[in-house]
Structure formats: structure tokens, C-alpha cells
C-alpha positions as protocol buffer text, in pm:
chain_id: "A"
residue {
  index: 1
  type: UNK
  ca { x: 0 y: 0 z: 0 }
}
residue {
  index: 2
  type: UNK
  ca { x: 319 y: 257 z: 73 }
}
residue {
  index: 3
  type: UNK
  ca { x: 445 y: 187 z: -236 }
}
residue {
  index: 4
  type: UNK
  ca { x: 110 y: 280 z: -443 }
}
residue {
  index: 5
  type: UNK
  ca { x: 75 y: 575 z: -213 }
}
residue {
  index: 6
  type: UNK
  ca { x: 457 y: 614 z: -383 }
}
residue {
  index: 7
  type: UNK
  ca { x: 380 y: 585 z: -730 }
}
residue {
  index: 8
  type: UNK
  ca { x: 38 y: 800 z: -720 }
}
residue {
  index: 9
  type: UNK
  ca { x: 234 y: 1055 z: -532 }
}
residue {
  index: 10
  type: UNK
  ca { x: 536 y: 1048 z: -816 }
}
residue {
  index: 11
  type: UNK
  ca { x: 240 y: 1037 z: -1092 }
}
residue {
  index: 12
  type: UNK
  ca { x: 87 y: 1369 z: -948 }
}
residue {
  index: 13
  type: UNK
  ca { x: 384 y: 1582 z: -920 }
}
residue {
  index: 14
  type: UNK
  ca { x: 505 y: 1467 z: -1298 }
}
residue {
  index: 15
  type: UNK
  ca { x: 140 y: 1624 z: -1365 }
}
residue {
  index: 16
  type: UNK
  ca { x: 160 y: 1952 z: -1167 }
}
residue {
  index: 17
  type: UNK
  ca { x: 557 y: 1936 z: -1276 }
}
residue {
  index: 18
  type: UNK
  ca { x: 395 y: 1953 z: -1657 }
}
residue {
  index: 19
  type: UNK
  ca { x: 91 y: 2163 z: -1577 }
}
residue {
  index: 20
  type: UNK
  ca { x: 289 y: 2425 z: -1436 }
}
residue {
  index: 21
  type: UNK
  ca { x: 553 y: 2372 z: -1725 }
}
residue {
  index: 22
  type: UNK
  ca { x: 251 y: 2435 z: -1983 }
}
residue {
  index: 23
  type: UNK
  ca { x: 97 y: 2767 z: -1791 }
}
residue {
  index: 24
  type: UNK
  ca { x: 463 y: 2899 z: -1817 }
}
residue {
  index: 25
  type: UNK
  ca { x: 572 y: 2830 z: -2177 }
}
residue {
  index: 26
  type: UNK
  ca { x: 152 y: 2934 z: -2280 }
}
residue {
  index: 27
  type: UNK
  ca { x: 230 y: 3280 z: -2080 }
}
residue {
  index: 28
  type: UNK
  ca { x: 596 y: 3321 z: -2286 }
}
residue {
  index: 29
  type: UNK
  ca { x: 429 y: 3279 z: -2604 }
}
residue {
  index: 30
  type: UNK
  ca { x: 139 y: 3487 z: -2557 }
}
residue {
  index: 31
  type: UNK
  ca { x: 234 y: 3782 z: -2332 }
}
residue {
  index: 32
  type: UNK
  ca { x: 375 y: 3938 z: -2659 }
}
residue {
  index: 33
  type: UNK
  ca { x: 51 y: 3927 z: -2803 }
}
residue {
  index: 34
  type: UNK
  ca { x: -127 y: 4052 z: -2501 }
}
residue {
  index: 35
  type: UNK
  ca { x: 72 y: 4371 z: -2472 }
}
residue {
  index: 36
  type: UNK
  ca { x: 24 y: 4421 z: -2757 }
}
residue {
  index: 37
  type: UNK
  ca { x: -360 y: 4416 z: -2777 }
}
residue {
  index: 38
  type: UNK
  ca { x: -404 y: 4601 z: -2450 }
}
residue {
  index: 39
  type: UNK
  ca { x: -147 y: 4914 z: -2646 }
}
residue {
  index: 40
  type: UNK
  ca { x: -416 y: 4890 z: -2910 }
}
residue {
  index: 41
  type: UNK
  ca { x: -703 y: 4923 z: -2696 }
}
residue {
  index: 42
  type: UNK
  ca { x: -558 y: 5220 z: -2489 }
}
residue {
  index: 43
  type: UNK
  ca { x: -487 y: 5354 z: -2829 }
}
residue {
  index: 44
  type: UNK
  ca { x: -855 y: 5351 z: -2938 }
}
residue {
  index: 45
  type: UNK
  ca { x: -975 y: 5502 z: -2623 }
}
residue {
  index: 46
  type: UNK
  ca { x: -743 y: 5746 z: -2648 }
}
residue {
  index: 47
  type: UNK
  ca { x: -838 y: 5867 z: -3009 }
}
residue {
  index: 48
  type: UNK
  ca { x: -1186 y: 5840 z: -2821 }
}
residue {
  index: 49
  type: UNK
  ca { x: -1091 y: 6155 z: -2623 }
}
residue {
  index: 50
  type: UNK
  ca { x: -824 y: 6322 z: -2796 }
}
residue {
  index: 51
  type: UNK
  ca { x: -920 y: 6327 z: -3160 }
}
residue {
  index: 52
  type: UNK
  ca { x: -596 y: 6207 z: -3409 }
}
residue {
  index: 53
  type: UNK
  ca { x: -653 y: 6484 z: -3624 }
}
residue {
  index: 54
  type: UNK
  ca { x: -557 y: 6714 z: -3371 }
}
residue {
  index: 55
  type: UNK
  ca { x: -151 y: 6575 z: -3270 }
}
residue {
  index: 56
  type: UNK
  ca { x: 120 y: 6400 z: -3524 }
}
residue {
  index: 57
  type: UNK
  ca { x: 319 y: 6255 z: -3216 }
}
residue {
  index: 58
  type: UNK
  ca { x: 309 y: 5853 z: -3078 }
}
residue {
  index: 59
  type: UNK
  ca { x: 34 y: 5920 z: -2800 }
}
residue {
  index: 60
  type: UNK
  ca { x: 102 y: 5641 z: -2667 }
}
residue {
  index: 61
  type: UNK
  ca { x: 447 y: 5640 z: -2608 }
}
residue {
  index: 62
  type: UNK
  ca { x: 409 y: 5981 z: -2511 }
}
residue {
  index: 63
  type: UNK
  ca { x: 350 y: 5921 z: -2129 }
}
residue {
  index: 64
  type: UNK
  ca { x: 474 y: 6070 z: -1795 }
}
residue {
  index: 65
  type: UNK
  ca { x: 300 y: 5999 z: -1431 }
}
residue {
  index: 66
  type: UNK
  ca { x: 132 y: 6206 z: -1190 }
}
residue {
  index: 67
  type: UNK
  ca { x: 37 y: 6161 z: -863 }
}
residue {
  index: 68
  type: UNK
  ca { x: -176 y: 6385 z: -680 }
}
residue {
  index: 69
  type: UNK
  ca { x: -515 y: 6322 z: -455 }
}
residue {
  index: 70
  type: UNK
  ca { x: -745 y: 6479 z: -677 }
}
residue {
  index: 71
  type: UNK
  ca { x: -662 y: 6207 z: -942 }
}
residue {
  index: 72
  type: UNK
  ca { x: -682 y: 5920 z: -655 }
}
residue {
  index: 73
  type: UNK
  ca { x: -491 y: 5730 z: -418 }
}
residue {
  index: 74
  type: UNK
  ca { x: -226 y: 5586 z: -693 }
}
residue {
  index: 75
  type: UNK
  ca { x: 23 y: 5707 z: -946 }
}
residue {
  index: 76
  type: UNK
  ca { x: -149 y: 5736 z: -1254 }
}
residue {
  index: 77
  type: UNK
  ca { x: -72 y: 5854 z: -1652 }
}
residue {
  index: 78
  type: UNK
  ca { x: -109 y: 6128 z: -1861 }
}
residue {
  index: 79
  type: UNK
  ca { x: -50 y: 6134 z: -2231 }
}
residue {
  index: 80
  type: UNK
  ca { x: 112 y: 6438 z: -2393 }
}
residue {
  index: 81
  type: UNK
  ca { x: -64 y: 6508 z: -2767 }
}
residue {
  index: 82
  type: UNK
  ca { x: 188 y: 6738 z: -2961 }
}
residue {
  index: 83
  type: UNK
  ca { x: 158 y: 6903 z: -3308 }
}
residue {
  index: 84
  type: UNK
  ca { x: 498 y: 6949 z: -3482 }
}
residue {
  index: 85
  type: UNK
  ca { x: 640 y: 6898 z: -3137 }
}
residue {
  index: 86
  type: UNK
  ca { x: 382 y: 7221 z: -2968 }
}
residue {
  index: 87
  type: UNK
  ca { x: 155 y: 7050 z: -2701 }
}
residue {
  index: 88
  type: UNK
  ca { x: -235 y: 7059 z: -2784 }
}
residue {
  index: 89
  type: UNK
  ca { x: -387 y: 6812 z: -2547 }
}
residue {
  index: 90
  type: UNK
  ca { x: -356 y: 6577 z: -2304 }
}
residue {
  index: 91
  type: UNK
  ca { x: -535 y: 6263 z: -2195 }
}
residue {
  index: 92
  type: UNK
  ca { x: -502 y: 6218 z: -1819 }
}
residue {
  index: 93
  type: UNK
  ca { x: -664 y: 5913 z: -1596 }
}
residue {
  index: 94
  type: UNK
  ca { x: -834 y: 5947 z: -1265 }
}
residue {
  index: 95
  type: UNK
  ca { x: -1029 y: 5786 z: -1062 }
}
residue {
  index: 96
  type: UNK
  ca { x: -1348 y: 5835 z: -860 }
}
residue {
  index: 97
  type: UNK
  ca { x: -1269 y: 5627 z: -544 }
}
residue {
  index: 98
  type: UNK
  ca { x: -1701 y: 5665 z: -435 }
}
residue {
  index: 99
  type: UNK
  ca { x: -1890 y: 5469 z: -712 }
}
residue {
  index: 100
  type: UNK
  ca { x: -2155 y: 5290 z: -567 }
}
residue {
  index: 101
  type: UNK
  ca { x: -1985 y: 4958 z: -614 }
}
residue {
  index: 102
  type: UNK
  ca { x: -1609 y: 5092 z: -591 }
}
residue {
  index: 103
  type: UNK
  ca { x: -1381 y: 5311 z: -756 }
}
residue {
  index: 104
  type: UNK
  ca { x: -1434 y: 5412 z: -1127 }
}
residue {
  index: 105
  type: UNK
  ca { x: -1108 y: 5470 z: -1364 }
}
residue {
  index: 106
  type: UNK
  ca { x: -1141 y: 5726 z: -1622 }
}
residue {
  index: 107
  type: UNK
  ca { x: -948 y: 5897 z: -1889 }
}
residue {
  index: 108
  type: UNK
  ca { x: -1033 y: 6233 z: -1975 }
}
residue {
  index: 109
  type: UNK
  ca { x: -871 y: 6493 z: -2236 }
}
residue {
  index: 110
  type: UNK
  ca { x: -819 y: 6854 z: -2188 }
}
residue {
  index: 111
  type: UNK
  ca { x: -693 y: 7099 z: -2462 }
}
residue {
  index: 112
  type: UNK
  ca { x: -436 y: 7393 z: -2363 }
}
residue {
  index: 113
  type: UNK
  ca { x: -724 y: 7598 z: -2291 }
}
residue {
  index: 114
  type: UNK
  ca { x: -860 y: 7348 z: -2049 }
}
residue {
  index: 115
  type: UNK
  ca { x: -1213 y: 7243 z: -2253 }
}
residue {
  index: 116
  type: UNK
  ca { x: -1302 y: 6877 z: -2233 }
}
residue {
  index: 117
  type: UNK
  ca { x: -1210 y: 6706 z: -2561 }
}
residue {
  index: 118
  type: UNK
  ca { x: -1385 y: 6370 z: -2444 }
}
residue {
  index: 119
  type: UNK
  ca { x: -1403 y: 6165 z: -2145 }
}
residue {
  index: 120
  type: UNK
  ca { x: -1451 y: 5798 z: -2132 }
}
residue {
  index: 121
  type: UNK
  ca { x: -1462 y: 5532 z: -1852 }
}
residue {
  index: 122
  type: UNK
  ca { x: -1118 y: 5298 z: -1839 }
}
residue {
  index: 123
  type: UNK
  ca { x: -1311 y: 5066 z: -1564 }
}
residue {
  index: 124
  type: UNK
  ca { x: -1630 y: 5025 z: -1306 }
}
residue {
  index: 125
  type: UNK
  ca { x: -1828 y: 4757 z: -1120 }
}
residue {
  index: 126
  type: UNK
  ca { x: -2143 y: 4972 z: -1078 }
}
residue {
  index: 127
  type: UNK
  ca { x: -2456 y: 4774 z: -1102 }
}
residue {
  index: 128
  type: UNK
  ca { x: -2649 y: 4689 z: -1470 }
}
residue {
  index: 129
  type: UNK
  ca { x: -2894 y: 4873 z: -1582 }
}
residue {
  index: 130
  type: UNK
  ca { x: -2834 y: 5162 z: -1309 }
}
residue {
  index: 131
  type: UNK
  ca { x: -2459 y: 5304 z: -1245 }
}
residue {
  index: 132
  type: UNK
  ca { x: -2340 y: 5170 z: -1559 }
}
residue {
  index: 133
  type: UNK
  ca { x: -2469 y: 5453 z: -1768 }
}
residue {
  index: 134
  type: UNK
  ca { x: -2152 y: 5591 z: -1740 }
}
residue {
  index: 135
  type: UNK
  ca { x: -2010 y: 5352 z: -1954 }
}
residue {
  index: 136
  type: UNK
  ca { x: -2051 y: 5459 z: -2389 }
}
residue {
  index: 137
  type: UNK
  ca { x: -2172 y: 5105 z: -2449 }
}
residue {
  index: 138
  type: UNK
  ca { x: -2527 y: 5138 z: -2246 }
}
residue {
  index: 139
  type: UNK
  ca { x: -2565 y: 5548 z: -2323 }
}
residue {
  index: 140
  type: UNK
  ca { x: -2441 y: 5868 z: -2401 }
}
residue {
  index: 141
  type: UNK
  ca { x: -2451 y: 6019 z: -2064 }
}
residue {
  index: 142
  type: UNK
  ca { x: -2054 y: 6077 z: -2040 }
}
residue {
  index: 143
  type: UNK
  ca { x: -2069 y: 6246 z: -2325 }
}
residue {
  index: 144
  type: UNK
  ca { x: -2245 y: 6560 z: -2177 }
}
residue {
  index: 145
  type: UNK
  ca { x: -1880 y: 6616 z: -2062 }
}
residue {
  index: 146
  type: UNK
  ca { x: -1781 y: 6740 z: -2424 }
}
residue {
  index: 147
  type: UNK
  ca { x: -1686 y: 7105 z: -2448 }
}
residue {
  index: 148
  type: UNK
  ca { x: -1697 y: 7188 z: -2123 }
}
residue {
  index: 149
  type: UNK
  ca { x: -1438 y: 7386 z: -1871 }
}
residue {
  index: 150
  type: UNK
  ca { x: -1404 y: 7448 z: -1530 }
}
residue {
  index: 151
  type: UNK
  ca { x: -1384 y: 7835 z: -1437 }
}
residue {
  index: 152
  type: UNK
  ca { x: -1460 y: 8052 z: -1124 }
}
residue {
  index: 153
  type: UNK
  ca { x: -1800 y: 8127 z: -1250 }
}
residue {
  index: 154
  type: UNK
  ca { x: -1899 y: 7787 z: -1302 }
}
residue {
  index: 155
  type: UNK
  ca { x: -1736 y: 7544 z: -1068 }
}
residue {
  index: 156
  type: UNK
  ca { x: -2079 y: 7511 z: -838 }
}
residue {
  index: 157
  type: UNK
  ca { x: -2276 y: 7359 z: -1140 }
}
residue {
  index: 158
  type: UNK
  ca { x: -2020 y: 7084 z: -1142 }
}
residue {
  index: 159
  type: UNK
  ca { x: -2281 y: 6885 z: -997 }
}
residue {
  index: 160
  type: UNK
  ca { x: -2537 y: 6672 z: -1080 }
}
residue {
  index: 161
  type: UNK
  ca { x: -2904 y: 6817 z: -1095 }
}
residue {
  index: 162
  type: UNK
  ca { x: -3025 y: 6692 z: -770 }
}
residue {
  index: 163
  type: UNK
  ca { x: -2725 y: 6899 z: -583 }
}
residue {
  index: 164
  type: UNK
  ca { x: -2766 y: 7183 z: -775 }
}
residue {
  index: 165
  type: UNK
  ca { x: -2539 y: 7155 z: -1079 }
}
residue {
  index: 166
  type: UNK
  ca { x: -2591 y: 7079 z: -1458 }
}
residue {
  index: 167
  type: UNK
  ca { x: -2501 y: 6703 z: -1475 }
}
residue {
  index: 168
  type: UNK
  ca { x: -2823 y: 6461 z: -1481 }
}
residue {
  index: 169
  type: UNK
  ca { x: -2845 y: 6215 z: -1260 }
}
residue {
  index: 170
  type: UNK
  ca { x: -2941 y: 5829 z: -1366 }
}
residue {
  index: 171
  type: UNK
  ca { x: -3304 y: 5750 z: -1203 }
}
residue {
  index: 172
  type: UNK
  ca { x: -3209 y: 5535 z: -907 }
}
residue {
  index: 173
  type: UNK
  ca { x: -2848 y: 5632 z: -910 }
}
residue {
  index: 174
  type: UNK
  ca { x: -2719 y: 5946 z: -815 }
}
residue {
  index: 175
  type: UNK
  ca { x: -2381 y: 5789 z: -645 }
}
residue {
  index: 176
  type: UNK
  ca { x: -2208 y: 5694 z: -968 }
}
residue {
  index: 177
  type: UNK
  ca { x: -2290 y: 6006 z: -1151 }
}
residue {
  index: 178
  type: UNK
  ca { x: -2197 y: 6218 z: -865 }
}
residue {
  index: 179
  type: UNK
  ca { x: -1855 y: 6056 z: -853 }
}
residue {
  index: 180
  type: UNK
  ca { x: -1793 y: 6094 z: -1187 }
}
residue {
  index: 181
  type: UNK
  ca { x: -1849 y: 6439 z: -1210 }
}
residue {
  index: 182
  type: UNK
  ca { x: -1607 y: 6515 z: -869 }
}
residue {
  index: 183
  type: UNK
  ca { x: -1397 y: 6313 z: -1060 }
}
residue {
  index: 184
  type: UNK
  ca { x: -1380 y: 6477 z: -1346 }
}
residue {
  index: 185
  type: UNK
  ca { x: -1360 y: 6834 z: -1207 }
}
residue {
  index: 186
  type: UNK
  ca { x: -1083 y: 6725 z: -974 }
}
residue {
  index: 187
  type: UNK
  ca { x: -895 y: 6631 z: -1255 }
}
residue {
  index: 188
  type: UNK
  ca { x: -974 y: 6975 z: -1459 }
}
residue {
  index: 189
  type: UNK
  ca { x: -858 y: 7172 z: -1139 }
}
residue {
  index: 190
  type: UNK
  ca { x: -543 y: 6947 z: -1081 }
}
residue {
  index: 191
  type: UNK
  ca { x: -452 y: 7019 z: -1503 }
}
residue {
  index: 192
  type: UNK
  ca { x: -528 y: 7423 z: -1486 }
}
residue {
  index: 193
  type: UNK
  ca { x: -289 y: 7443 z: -1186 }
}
residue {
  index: 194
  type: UNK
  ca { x: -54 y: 7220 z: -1297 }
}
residue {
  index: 195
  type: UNK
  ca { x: -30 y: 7244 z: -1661 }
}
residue {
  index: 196
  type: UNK
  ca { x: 328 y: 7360 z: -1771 }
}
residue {
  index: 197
  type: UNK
  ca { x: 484 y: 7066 z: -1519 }
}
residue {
  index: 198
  type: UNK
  ca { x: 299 y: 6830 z: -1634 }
}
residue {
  index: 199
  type: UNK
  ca { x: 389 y: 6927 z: -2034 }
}
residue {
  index: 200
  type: UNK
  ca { x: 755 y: 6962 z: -1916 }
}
residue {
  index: 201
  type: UNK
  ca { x: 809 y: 6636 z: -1775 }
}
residue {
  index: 202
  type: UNK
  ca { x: 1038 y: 6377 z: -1960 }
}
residue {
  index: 203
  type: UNK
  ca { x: 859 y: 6032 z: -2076 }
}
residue {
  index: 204
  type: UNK
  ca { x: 805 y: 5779 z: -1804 }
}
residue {
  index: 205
  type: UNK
  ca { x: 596 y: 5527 z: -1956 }
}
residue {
  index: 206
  type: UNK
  ca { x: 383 y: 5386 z: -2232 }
}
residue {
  index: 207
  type: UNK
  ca { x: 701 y: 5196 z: -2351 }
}
């Protein structure tokens, strides 16, 4: 009886041996290909908010870091847009830690003169059919960020409708919205004081 306990002991660690063999070699050969989809994905979204027409420079590639509250609790990227090598734009992520069901990653991109080129939502667990209006696939709602800009005059209607702002709110969920919106405007605050550092800084990602 030892010595079958033996064998089917030797038999099931020539198996894991191999299983964890295959998971390795499978993860070599596609991790390439991975990367590589994920930098073509970040690329459409960030067309989505910056519009191509607009910069002649690798976006992508075109990356430094910031880390500040008002974007959220980690270091985070921003993507320089240039036009023969003058900066236009730039595509910066946040994140709205108060979502009803977490925090909410978002990219948004802000022109020199600090208007909202586009906005679009990176990531979210907010609830079907409720919170994830924010999201381009189920409605439009993050669009109503378009064109607009954060000045002294303004900054109270950075709100949604039931606190007084402009933003509408989804029926049956005001959290998400709200967030987003804070969000955003953090972000537009954190750019207009912070502008010429963040253009000036050297590359320190997107490779």
C-alpha cells in the first residue's frame, strides 16, 4: 500500500511538474501578443478623447505619471498630444474612489485651454442597468462632458441636478454620476494648476 501511495504521489507531481511547465511556456508565447492588444485598446480610447486629427506625435508612447489626490490614491498617466512637437492636449486618468460599487477609472482629455475634448470610462463595477450609464456602451450620458471647462464662475454647477449643478443624474443612481463628475472636475482643477509641469516632464511610460 506505501508503495502505491509512492507511485500516485510520483504520478501527481510529474502532472503539476507539466501543468505548471505548460501555464509557463503558454504565458511566454502569448504575453507578446497581449501587450500588444491592451497598447491597441488604450490607443482607441485614447483617439476616443483626444481626436488624431488634432496631434502628429506617438500618444502612446508619449506618457509621464502624476500623482496627486485629486486624481486618486495611486500614481497614474497622462499622455502628452503634440503638433509638430507644440503641445495641444492631453489625456489624463483618474479615478473616482465613491462609485456605488467601488472606484471608477477614467481617462479624460483637456486641450491647452482646459475644454473637455472627451471623457470615457477605463473601468467600473457599478450595477447593470443603473450606475453603468456611465459607460458609452449602455448610453451617451458621459458624453455631456464634451466642451466643457471648469472656471470661477462655473465650478458650483459641477454637480449633478439633484445637488444643484448641470449634470443629470441616472433615475435610481445618483452615487455613480456624482462621482464621476467630482472626478472629473478634480482632474480639470489638478490640469489648470498644474499644466506647464505636467507638459515639461520627460517620458516615463507607455514603452
Amino acid at each position: 500500500m506505501f508503495q502505491a501511495i509512492k507511485k500516485n504521489g510520483a504520478t501527481l507531481a510529474v502532472f503539476a511538474f507539466a501543468s505548471t511547465g505548460l501555464v509557463a511556456v503558454t504565458h511566454h508565447l502569448t504575453a507578446d501578443r497581449i501587450a500588444e492588444q491592451e497598447k491597441k485598446q488604450l490607443q482607441r480610447t485614447l483617439d476616443q478623447v483626444i481626436d488624431p486629427q488634432l496631434y502628429d506625435n506617438p500618444l502612446y508612447s508619449s506618457c509621464v505619471l502624476l500623482s496627486d489626490p485629486r486624481l486618486g490614491s495611486e500614481t497614474l498617466p497622462a499622455y502628452i498630444a503634440t503638433k509638430q512637437d507644440e503641445p495641444v492636449a492631453m489625456a489624463v486618468e483618474s479615478v473616482a474612489p465613491n462609485g456605488y460599487n467601488g472606484k471608477i477609472t477614467l481617462i479624460t482629455g483637456i486641450n491647452m485651454q482646459g475644454e473637455i475634448l472627451g471623457t470615457r470610462v477605463l473601468s467600473h463595477q457599478e450595477t447593470p442597468g443603473l450606475g453603468d450609464k456611465i459607460d458609452t456602451r449602455v448610453s451617451d450620458w458621459i458624453l455631456s462632458f464634451n466642451g466643457k471647462r471648469l472656471t470661477d464662475d462655473n465650478h458650483v454647477q459641477w454637480q449633478v441636478r439633484k445637488d444643484g449643478g448641470e449634470f443629470d443624474q441616472f433615475t435610481g443612481a445618483t452615487i455613480t454620476p456624482r462621482a464621476v463628475v467630482q472626478a472629473v472636475k478634480n482632474t480639470l482643477a489638478y490640469v489648470q494648476e498644474n499644466q506647464l509641469a505636467i507638459i515639461n516632464q520627460a517620458p516615463s511610460c507607455g514603452e
